[in-house]
C-alpha positions as CSV (number, residue, x, y, z in Angstrom):
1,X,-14.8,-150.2,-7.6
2,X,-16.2,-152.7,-5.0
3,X,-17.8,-152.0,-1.5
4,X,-15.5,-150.2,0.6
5,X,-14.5,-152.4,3.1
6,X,-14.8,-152.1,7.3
7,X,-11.6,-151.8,8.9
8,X,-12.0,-153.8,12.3
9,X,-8.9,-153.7,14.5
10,X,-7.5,-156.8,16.0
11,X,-9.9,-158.5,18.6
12,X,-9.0,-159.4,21.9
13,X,-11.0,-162.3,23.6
14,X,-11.5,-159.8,26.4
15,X,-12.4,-157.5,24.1
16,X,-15.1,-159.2,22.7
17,X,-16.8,-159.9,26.3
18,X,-16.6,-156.3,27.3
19,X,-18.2,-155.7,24.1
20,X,-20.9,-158.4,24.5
21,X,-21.9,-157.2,28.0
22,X,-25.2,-155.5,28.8
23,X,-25.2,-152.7,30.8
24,X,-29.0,-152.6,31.4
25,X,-29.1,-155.5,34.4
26,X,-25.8,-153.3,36.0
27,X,-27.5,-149.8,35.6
28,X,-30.3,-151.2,37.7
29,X,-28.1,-151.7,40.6
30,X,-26.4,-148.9,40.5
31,X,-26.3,-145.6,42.9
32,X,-28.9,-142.8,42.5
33,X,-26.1,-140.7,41.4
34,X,-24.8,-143.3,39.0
35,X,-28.0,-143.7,37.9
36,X,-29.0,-139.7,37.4
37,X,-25.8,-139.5,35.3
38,X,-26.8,-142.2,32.9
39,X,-30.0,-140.5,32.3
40,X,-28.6,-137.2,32.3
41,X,-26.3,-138.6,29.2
42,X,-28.7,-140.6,27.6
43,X,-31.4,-137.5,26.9
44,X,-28.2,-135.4,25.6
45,X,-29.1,-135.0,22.2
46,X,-26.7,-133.0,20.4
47,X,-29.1,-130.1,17.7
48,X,-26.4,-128.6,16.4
49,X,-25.2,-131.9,14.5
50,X,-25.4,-130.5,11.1
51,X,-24.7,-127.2,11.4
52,X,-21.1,-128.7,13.7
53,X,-20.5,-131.2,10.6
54,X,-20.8,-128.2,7.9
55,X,-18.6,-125.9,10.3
56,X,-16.0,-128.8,9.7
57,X,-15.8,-129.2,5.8
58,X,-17.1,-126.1,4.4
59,X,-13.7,-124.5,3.3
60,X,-13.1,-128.0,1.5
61,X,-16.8,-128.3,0.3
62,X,-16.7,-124.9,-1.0
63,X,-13.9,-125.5,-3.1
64,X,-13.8,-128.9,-4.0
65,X,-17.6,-128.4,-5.4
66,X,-16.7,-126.5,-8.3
67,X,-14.1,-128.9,-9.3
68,X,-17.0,-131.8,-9.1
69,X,-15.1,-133.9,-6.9
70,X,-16.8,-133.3,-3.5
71,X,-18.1,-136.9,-2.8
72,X,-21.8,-137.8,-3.5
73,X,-23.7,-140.8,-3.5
74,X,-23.6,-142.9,-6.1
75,X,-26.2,-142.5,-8.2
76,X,-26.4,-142.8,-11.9
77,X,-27.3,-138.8,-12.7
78,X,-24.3,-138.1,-10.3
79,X,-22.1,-140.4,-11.7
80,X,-22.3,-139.1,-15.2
81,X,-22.2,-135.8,-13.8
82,X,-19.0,-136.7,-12.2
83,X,-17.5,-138.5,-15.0
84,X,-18.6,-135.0,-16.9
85,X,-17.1,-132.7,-14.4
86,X,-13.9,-134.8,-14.1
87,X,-13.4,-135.1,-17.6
88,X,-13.5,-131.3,-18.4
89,X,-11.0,-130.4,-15.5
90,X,-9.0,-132.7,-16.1
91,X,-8.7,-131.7,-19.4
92,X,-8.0,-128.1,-18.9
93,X,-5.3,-129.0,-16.6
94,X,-3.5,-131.3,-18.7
95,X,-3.8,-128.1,-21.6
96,X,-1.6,-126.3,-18.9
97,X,0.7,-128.8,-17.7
98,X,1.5,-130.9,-21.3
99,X,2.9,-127.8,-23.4
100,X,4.5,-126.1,-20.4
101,X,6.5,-129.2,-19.9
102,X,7.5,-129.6,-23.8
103,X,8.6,-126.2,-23.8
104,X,10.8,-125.9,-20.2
105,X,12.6,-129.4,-21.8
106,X,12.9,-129.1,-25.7
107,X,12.8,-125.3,-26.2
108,X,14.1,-123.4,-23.6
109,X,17.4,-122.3,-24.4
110,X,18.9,-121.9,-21.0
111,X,17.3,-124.4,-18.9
112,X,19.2,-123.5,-15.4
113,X,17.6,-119.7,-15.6
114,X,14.6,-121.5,-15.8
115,X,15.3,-124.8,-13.3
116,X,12.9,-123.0,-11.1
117,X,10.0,-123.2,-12.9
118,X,10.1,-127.2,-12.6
119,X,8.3,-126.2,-8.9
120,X,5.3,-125.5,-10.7
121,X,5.0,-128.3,-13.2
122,X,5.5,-130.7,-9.9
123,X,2.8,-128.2,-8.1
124,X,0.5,-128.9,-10.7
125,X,1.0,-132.9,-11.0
126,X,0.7,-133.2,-7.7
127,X,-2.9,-131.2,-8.1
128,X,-3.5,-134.0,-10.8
129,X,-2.3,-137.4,-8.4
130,X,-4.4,-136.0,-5.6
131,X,-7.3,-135.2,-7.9
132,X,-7.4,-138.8,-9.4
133,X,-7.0,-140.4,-6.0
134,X,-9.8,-138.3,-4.4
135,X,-12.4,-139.7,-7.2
136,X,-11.1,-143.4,-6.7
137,X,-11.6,-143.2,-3.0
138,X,-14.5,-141.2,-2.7
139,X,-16.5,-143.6,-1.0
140,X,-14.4,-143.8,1.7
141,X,-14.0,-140.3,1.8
142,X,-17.6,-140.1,1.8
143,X,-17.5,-143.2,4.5
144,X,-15.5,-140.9,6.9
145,X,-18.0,-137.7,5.9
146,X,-20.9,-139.8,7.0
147,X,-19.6,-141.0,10.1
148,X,-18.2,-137.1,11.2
149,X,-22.1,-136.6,10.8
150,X,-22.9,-139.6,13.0
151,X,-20.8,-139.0,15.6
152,X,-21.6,-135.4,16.0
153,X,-25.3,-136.6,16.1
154,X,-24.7,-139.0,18.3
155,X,-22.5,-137.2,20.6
156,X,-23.3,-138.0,24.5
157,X,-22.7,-135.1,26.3
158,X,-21.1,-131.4,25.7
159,X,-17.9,-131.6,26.7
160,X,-17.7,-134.8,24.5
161,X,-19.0,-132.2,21.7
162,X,-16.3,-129.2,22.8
163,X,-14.2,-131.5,22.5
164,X,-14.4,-131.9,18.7
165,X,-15.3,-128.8,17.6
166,X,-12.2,-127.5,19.6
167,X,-10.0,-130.2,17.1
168,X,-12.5,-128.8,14.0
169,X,-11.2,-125.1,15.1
170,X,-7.5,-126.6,15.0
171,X,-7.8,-128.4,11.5
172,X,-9.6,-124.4,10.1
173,X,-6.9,-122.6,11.3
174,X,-4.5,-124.8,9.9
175,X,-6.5,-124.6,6.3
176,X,-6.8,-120.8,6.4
177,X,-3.4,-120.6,7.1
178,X,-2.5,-122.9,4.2
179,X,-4.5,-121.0,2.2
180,X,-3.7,-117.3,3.1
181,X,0.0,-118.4,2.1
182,X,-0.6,-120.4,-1.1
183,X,-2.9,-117.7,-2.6
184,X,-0.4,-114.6,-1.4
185,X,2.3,-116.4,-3.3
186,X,0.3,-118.0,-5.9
187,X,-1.2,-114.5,-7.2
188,X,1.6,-112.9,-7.6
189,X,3.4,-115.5,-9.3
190,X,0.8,-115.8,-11.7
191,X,-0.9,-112.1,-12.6
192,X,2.1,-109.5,-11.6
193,X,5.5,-111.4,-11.9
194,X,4.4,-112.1,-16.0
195,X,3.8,-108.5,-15.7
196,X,7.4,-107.3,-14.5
197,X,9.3,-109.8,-16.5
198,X,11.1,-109.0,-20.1
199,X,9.2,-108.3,-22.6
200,X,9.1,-110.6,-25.8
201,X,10.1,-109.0,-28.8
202,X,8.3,-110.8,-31.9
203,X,8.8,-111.0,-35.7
204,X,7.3,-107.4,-36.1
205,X,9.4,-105.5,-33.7
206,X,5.8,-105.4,-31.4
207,X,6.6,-106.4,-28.1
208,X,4.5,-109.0,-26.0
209,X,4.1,-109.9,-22.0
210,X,5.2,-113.6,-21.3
211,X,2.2,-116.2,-20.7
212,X,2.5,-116.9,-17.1
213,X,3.4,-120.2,-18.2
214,X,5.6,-120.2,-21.1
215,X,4.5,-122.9,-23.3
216,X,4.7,-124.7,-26.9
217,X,1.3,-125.3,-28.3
218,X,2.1,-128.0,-30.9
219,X,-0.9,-127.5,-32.8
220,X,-1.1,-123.7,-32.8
221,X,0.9,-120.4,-32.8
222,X,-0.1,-118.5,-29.6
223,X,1.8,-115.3,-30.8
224,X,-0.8,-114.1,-32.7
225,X,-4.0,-112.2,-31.8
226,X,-6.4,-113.1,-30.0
227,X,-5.0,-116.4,-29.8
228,X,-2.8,-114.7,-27.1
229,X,-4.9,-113.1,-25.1
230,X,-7.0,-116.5,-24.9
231,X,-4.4,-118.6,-23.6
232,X,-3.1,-115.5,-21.4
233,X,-6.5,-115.4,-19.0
234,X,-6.9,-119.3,-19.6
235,X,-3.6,-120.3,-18.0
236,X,-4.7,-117.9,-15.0
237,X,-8.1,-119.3,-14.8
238,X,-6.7,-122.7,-15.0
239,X,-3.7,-122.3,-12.7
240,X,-6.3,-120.8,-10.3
241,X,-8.5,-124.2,-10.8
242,X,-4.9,-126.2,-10.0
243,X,-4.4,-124.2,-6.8
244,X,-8.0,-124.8,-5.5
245,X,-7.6,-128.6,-6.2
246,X,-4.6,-128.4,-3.8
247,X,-6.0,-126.2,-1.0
248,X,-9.7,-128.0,-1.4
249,X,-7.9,-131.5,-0.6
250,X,-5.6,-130.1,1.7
251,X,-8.7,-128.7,3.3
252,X,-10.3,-132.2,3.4
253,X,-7.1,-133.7,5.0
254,X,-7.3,-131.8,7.7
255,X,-10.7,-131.6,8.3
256,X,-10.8,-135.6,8.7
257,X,-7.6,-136.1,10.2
258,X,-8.3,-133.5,12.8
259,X,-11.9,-135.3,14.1
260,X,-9.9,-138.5,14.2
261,X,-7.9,-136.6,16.8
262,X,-11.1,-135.4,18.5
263,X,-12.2,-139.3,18.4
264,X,-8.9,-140.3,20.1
265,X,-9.4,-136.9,22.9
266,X,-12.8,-137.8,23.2
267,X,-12.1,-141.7,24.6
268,X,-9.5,-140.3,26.6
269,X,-11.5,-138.3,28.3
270,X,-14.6,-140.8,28.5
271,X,-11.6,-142.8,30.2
272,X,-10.2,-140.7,32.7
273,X,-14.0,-140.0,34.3
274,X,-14.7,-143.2,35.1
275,X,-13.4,-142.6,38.7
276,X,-16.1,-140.8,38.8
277,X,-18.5,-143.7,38.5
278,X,-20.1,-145.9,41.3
279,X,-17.9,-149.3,41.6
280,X,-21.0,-151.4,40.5
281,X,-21.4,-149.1,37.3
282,X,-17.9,-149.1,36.1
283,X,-18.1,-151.9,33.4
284,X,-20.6,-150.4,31.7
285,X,-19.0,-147.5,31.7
286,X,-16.3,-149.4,30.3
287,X,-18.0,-151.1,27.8
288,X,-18.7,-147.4,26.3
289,X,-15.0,-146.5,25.9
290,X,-14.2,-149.8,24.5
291,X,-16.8,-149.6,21.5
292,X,-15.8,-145.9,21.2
293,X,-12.3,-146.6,20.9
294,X,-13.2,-148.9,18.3
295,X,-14.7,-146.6,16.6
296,X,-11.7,-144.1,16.7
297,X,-9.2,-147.0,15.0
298,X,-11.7,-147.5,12.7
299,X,-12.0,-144.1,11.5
300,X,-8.0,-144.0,11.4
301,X,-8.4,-147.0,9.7
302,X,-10.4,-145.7,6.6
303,X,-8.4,-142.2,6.1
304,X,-5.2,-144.3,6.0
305,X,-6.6,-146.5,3.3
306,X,-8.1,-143.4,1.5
307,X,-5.4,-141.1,1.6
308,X,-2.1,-142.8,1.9
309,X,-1.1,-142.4,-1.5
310,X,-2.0,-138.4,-1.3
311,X,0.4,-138.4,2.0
312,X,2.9,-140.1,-0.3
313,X,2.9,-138.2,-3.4
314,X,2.2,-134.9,-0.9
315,X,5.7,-135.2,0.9
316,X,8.3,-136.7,-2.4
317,X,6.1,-133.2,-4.4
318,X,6.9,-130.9,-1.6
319,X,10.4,-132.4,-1.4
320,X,11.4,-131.2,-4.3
321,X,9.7,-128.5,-4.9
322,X,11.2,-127.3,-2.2
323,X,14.3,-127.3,-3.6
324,X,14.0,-125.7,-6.3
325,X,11.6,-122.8,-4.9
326,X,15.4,-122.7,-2.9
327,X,17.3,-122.4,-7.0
328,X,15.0,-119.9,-7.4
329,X,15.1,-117.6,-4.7
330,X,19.0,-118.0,-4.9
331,X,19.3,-117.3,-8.7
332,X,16.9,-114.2,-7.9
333,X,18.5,-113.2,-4.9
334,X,21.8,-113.0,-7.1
335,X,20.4,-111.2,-9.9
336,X,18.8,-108.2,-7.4
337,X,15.2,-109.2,-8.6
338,X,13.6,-108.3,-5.3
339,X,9.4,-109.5,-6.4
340,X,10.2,-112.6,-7.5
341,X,12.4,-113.4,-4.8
342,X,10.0,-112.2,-2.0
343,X,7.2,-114.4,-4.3
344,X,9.0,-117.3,-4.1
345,X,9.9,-116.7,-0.1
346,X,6.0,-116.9,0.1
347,X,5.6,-120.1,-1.8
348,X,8.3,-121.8,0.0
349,X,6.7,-120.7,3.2
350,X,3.5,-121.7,2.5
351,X,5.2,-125.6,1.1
352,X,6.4,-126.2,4.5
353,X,3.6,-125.2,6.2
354,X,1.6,-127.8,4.4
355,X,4.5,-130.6,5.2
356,X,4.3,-129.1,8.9
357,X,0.9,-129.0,9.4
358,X,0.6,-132.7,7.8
359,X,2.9,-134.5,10.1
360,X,1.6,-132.5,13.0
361,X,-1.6,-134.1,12.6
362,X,0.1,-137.6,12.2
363,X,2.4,-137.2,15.2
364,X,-0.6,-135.6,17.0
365,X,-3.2,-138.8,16.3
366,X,-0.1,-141.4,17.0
367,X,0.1,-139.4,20.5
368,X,-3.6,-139.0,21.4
369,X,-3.7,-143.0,20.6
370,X,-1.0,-143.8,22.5
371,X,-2.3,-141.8,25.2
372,X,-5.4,-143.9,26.1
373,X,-3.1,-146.7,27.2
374,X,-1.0,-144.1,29.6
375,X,-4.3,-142.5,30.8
376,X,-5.7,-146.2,31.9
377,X,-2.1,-146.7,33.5
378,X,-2.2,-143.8,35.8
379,X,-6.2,-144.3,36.9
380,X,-6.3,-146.4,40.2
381,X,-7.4,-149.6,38.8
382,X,-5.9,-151.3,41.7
383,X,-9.1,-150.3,43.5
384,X,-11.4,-151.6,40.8
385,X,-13.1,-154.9,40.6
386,X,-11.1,-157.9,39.2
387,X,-13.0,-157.9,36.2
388,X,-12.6,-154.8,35.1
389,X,-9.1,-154.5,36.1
390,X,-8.6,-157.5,33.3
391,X,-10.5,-155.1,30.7
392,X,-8.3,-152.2,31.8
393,X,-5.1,-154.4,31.0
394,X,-6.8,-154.7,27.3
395,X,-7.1,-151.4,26.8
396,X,-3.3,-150.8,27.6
397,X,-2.3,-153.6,25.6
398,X,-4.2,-152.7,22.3
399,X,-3.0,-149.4,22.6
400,X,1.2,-150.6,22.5
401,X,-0.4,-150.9,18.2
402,X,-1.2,-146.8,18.6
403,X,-3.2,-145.8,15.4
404,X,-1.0,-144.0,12.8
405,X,-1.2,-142.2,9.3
406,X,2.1,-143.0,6.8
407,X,3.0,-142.8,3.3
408,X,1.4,-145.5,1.1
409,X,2.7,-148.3,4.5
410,X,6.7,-146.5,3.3
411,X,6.9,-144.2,6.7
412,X,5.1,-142.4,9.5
413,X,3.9,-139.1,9.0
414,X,5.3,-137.6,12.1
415,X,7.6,-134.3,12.7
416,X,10.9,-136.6,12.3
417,X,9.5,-137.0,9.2
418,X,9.1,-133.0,8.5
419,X,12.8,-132.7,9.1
420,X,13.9,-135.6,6.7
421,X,11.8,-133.2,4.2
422,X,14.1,-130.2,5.1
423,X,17.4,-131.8,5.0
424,X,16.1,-133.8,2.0
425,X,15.6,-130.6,0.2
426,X,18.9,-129.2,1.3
427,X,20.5,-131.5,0.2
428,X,19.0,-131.8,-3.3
429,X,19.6,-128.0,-3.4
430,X,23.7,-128.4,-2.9
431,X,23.1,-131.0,-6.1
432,X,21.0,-128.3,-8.2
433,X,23.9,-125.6,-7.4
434,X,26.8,-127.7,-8.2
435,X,25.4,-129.0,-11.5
436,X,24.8,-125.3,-12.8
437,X,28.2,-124.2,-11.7
């Protein structure tokens, strides 16, 4: 892969002379107020920097580590390691996923009863297309890492700094939430509904718990002992490695996503305090929310190219596996299996929590863009200077382009978006129901 490449938003002319102006000569002219203030934020130095940035990512860092696709600089020990790592997962995964498939579509004998199960297999290659595009784009992950660190270093004051560790609080709640229902529906699915199921009756007469993922092992006969047992705790141990793929990257995605937000709140509120400045101060002043601004669309900017394809595969996967978590819980609901039904309640729960949650945090950095340009409406720039009154009009124009996440350039993630998801899935559920009738 090549550099990554800067994402610079479209230029303005007047854009580039509020960026090319020196503040120093206007600064000296300013009020003793004015002046105390810019002091006051230019010895802010933010301490907490680190300790802020690893508050932010370390849910995702702590599960995305043992997977070996936490981004790291690219050197040559940690990119064989990677390659290493990667290869070994990726491997173990594909020994769950590859016979489970071949036996749900050329030996199961009544594939409705087990329609359901498809969930899972799309659960798992979505784990596998977010996996793959997580090590393509981990410099640009790493890119957006980086610069959290930056701006947290370089934070100017501590309200800018509440600011986005109040957005960082948001985007924890929302993984811990994520996680609490993925794991509750996860475990039981995995370790106690194998347990409760009929038992399998073998050659012998003995009798035999179902693998948690019923499978067809070309190359071996898993019936026998201790063959069984083997794949029995490897498909949980690997199913468990699946489910932290998912919740790790989901983690990450809203980790980023989230700061963009706080980027976006931050200029806002740079934007609506400079009434507070002296007249003769405000283009600098200016200048600052311009080149901070900048930095916001930027950041946007890289997660879009990073992740786009994970927000793509992330809402046509849910889609359908909503619907058939739906089959499921029907088919169960019919046949009085009360466990399983309440399982699958969980897991369906916890899938559109994740779609939620995701085009919250798209609608939410589309509105916090859009925003700035009402904020610099509404502030009396009728009362500024004529110069600054053209920079203002900048600023409102740039922002009719607000900043916006979407699937692979196909749509907006947004909350109209979360509701074509749920009648999507309803729909594809009537389908499902009139087929197995």
């Amino acid at each position: 892969m090549g550099a990554v490449q800067e994402h610079r938003p479209q230029s303005y002319p007047v854009v580039q002379k509020i960026l090319s102006y020196s503040p120093e000569k206007e600064r000296t002219v300013s009020s003793t107020d004015t002046t105390m203030k810019i002091e006051d934020t230019a010895n802010y130095h933010n301490v907490h920097y680190k300790s802020d940035t690893e508050f932010v990512v370390h849910i995702a860092k702590t599960l995305l580590t043992p997977i070996g696709i936490w981004p790291r600089d690219d050197s040559i020990l940690n990119s064989v390691k990677l390659y290493m790592h990667t290869g070994a997962i990726f491997s173990l995964m594909c020994f769950l996923l590859v016979p489970h498939v071949i036996y749900t579509y050329f030996d199961c004998e009544n594939l409705t009863r087990y329609m359901k199960v498809i969930a899972a297999q799309v659960f798992s290659l979505l784990a596998i297309i977010k996996f793959w595009t997580i090590i393509v784009h981990r410099r640009e992950i790493r890119l957006c890492l980086t610069e959290m660190e930056v701006q947290y270093r370089d934070v100017e004051s501590e309200e800018d700094r509440l600011v986005m560790t109040n957005c960082a609080k948001i985007g924890r709640f929302f993984t811990k939430l994520y996680l609490g229902l993925s794991y509750g529906g996860a475990l039981p699915y995995h370790i106690i509904l194998p347990l409760m199921s009929e038992r399998i009756v073998k050659e012998d007469n003995s009798t035999q718990i179902p693998l948690p993922y019923l499978s067809d092992y070309v190359f071996f006969v898993v019936e026998d002992s201790p063959v069984y047992e083997i794949v029995y705790v490897s498909q949980i141990f690997i199913s468990s490695i699946i489910l932290s793929t998912n919740c790790g990257i989901y983690s990450l995605i809203a980790s980023i996503t989230m700061h963009c937000c706080g980027l976006f709140e931050v200029t806002n509120r740079r934007l609506d305090t400079i009434v507070k400045q002296d007249k003769r101060g405000l283009h600098g002043h200016l200048v600052d929310v311009v080149r901070y601004h900048l930095k916001a669309i930027e950041y946007c900017a890289t997660i879009e190219q990073a992740l786009s394809t994970v927000f793509l595969s992330e809402m046509i996967g849910c889609t359908i596996i909503l619907c058939f978590l739906e089959f499921g819980i029907i088919m169960d609901w019919e046949d009085h299996q009360t466990l399983s039904t309440m399982t699958y309640v969980v897991l369906m729960t916890s899938i559109y929590v994740n779609v939620f949650i995701i085009c919250f945090i798209g609608d939410r950095i589309k509105q916090q863009s859009e925003r700035i340009g009402e904020t610099s409406y509404f502030l009396p720039w009728y009362s500024f200077p004529e110069d600054v009154v053209k920079d203002m009009r900048t600023i409102m124009l740039r922002t009719n382009q607000p900043s916006n996440l979407t699937g692979a350039k196909l749509f907006d993630l947004s909350l109209q978006a979360f509701c074509d998801v749920f009648k999507t899935s309803a729909s594809y559920l009537n389908f499902l129901q009139a087929m197995s009738t």
